[in-house]
N, C-alpha and C positions, 0 to 999 in steps of 0.2 A: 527315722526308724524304718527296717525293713521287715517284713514278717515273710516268712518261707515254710512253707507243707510239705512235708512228705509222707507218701503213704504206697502201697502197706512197705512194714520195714518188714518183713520175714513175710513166709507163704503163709504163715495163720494170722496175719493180719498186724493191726499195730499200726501208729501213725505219730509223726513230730511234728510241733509247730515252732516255729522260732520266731524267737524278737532279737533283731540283729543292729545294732548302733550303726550310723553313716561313720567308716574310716576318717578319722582325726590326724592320723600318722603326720598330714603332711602342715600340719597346724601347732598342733602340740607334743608330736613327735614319743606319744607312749607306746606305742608297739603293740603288737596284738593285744587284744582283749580278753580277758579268761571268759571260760562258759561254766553256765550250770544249769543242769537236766534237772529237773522239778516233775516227781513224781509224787502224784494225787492218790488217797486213799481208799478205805471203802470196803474193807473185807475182804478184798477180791471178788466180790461181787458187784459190783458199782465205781464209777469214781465222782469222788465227792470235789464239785464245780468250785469251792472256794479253797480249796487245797492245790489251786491250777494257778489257772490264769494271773487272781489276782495275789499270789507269792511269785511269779515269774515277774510281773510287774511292779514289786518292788524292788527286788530284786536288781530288776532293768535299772532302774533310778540311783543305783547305788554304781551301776558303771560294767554291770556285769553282760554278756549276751547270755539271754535266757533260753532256755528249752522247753517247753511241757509233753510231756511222754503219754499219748493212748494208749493202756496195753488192752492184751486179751484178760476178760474176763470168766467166772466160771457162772454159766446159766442154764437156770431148771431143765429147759428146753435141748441142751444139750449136756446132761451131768456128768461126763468123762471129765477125770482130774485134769486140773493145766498145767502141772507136773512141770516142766523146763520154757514152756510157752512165752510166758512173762519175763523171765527174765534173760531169755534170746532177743528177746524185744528190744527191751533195755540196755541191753548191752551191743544189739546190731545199732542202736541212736548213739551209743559212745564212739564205735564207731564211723559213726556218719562225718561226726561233727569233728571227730579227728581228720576222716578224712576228705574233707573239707573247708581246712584251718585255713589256708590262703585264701579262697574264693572270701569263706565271714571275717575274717580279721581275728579267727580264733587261735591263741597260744595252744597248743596241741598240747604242751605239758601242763596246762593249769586249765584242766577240764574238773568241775565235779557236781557231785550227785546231790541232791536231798530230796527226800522222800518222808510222807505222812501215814502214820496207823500202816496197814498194809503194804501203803507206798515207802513208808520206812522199810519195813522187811527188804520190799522190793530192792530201794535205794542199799540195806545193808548186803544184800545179796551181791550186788555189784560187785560192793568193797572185799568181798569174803568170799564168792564162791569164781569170781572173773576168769581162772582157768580151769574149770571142770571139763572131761573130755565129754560131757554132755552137750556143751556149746560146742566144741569145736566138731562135733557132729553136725550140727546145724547150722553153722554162720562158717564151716568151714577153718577156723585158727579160736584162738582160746590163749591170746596172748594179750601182750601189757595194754594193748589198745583195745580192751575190752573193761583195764582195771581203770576207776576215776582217782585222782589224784588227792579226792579228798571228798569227805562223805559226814554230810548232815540228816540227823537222824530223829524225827519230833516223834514223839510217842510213838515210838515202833513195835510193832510185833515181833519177838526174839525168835517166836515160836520154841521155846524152850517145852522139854517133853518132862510137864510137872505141873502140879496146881494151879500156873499160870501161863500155863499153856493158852493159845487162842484158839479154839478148836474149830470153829467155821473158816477159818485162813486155812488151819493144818486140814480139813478136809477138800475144801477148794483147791489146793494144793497135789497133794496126796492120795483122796481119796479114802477108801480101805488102804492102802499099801503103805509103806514105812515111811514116816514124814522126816525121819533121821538125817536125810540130805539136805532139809531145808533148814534144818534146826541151826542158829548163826551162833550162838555164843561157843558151842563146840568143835564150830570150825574154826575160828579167828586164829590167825598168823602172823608172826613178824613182820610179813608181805604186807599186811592189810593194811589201807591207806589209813590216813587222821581222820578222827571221827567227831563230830560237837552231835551231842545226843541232851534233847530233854525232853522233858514231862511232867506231869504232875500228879501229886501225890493222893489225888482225889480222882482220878481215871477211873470208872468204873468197867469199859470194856476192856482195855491193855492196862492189867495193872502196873505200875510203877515198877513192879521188879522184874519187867524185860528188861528196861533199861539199865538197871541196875547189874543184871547177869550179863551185860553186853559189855556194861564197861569194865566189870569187873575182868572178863575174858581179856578186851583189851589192854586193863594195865597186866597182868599177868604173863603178856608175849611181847610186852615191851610197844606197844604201838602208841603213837601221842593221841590223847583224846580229852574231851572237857565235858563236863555234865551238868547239869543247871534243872535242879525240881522247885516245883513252885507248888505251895503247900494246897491253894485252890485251883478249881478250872476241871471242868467235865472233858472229857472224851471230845478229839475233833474239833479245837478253837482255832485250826491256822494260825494264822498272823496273829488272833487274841485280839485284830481291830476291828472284823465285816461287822457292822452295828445287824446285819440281818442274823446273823450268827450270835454272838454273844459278847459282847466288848470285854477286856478283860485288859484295863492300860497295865497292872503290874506283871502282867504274864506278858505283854508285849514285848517287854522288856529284851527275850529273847533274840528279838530283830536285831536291833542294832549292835548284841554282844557277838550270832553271828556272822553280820557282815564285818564287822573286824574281823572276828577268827578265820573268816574265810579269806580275809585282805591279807593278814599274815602266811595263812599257808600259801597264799596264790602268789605271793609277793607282788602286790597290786594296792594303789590306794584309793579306798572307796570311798563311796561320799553317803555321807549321814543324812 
């Protein structure tokens, strides 16, 4: 294994760590490897350490090269909205790692995202907002190498503007000013890549019906997507395995449904 930093990706900061496989090519002859960017949650306030590393790391074991994405956060100390910040970020690591697919052994077309709580937002932002002329102001293009190929989404923040709204995200975000750009189920398009989205139906932060309004968006423009609720499980289980966290073997479940789906759409065979 190789592991690789880069930092900052943008002028406001932001930083990638990679887990990169030693090239096989010339042994078992499978040809690049896909990637996926693992973004951590938190409100946008914080990012939560087991929503990182250790999902990148299984991730890695399933055959994948992994990402974990630092974005900018929004702090006391500095309370100006982070309005396009975060997801310049995440989309300047798409890409990096696009354009760096020879050097890692990455398939440049089987790059994708997943993201937790806030990092789902994040990650769904990717999938849905990847050509705003907001990026292409700041990263300069606002093309397909900004969109991921495919996008996993655990308890996301929809930021839907309604009762379930999340309203510390849409202020961190926003601000006072109109959070309407970040709001994802009302952008979603034919474009939008495949989505595996879950949750659970006892969330007391992100209720259940982000995700519900997200997929719903999705089957409505035609885009392929999978959803999987699990009737128990608080707010923020990752993996559903960190024993410091909260175990939860039947929420775990999760994992291995999607490294399949992720093995199908990348057309890649991963190991259980």
């Amino acid at each position: 294994m190789r592991r690789i930093d880069i930092a900052p990706l943008t002028p406001e900061g932001g930083s990638l760590t990679g887990y990169l496989h030693d090239p096989d090519n010339a042994y078992i002859h499978r040809g690049p490897r896909p990637a996926l960017l693992v973004i951590p949650g938190g409100g946008y306030r914080k990012l939560v350490e087991h929503e990182g590393d250790p999902v990148a790391w299984e991730f890695f074991t399933a055959g994948f090269h992994t990402f974990v994405l630092t974005y900018s956060i929004w702090r006391e100390d500095s309370p100006a909205p982070l309005g396009w910040t975060p997801l310049a970020q995440a989309a300047q690591a798409l890409r990096l790692i696009r354009a760096h697919a020879s050097e890692w052994d990455v398939h440049p077309r089987r790059v994708a995202v997943m993201g937790f709580s806030a990092g789902g937002h994040l990650a769904g932002s990717c999938a849905v907002l990847w050509d705003r002329p907001e990026l292409r102001d700041r990263l300069g293009a606002a093309d397909e190498e900004n969109r991921p190929d495919a996008a996993v989404l655990a308890y996301p923040a929809a930021l839907t503007l309604g009762p379930y709204a999340h309203p510390r995200a849409r202020t961190c975000l926003a601000g006072d000013g109109d959070p309407a750009p970040f709001d994802l189920p009302s952008q979603v398009r034919p474009d939008t890549p495949p989505c595996f989205v879950w949750s659970t139906m006892a969330d007391e932060h992100v209720p259940v019906e982000n995700s519900l309004a997200l997929i719903q968006s999705l089957r409505q423009n035609g885009v392929p997507c999978e959803l999987h609720l699990y009737t128990e499980g608080r707010h923020g289980l990752g993996l559903g395995t960190v024993e410091a966290v909260e175990p939860h073997p039947h929420l775990a479940t999760w994992v291995p449904l999607c490294k399949r789906w992720l093995g199908d759409r990348l057309d890649f065979p991963v190991s259980l």
